[in-house]
C-alpha positions in Angstrom: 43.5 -7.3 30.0 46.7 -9.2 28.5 48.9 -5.9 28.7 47.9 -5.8 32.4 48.6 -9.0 32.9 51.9 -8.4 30.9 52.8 -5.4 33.0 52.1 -7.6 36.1 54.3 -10.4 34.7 57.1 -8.2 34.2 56.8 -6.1 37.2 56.6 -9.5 39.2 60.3 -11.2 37.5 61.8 -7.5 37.9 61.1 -7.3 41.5 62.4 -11.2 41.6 65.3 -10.7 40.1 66.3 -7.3 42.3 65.4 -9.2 45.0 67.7 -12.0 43.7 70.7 -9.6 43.4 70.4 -8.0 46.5 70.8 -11.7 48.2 73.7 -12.3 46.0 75.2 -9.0 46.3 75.1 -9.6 50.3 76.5 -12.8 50.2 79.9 -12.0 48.4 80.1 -9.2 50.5 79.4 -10.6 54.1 80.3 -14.4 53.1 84.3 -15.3 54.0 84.3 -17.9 51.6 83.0 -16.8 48.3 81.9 -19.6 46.4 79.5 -17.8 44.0 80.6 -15.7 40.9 78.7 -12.8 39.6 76.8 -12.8 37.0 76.1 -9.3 35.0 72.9 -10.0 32.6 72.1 -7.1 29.9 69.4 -5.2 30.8 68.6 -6.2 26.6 69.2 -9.6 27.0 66.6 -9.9 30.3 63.6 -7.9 28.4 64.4 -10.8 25.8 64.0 -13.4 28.0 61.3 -11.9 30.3 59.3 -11.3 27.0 59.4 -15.2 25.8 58.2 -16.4 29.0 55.5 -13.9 29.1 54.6 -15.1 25.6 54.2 -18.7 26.6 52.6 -17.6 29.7 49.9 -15.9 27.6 49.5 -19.1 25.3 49.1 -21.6 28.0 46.5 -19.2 29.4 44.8 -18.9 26.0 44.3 -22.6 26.2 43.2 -23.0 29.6 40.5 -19.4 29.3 37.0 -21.6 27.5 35.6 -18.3 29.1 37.2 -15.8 27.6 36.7 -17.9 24.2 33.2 -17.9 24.4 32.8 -14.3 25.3 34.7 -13.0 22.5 32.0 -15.3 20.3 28.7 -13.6 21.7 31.1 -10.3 21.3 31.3 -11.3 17.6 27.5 -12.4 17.5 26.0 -9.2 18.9 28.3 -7.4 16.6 27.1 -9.5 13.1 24.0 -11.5 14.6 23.9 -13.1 10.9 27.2 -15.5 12.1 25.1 -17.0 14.7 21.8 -18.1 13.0 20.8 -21.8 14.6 22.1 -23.2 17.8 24.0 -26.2 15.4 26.0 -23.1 13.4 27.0 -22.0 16.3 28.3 -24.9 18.1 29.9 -25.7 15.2 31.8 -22.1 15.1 33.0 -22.3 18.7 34.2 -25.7 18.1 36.2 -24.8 15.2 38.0 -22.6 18.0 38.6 -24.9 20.3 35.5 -24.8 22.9 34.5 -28.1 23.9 30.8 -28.7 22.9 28.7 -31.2 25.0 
């Protein structure tokens, strides 16, 4: 699920930033007064960047997916049912990861 929201990320800033060029690259050349510069971005130096965004994307959705947190827990339970013996154990457990228990 995060690769394919990965891939989507990436395909999404790609497409932004070709679309970005284009308008640039039509500007200098139908503008008579140029008053932007080019700038040439590595291809390297991009994937860096697009890659620390899509990390802290990924993070700020980690906190903000209680879901996803507690699913991976009954995941874990029906795997080793012995983890999850009383209702307190467990509330403790999905506390400890960050689930907010009422």
């Amino acid at each position: 699920m995060l690769d394919d929201r990965r891939r989507s990320l990436r395909q999404k800033a790609l497409a932004f930033w070709v679309r970005r060029r284009r308008a640039v690259n039509y500007l200098n050349n139908h503008s008579h007064q140029t008053a932007m510069t080019t700038i040439t971005v590595s291809e390297e130096k991009f994937n860096k960047v697009l890659a620390d965004v899509e990390l802290l994307i990924e993070d700020v959705a980690s906190l903000f997916d209680q879901d996803e947190i507690a699913r991976k827990r009954i995941a874990e339970i029906e795997v080793d049912p012995s983890i999850g013996r009383s209702e307190k154990e467990l509330d403790e457990y999905l506390r400890k990861r960050g689930l907010k228990i009422e």
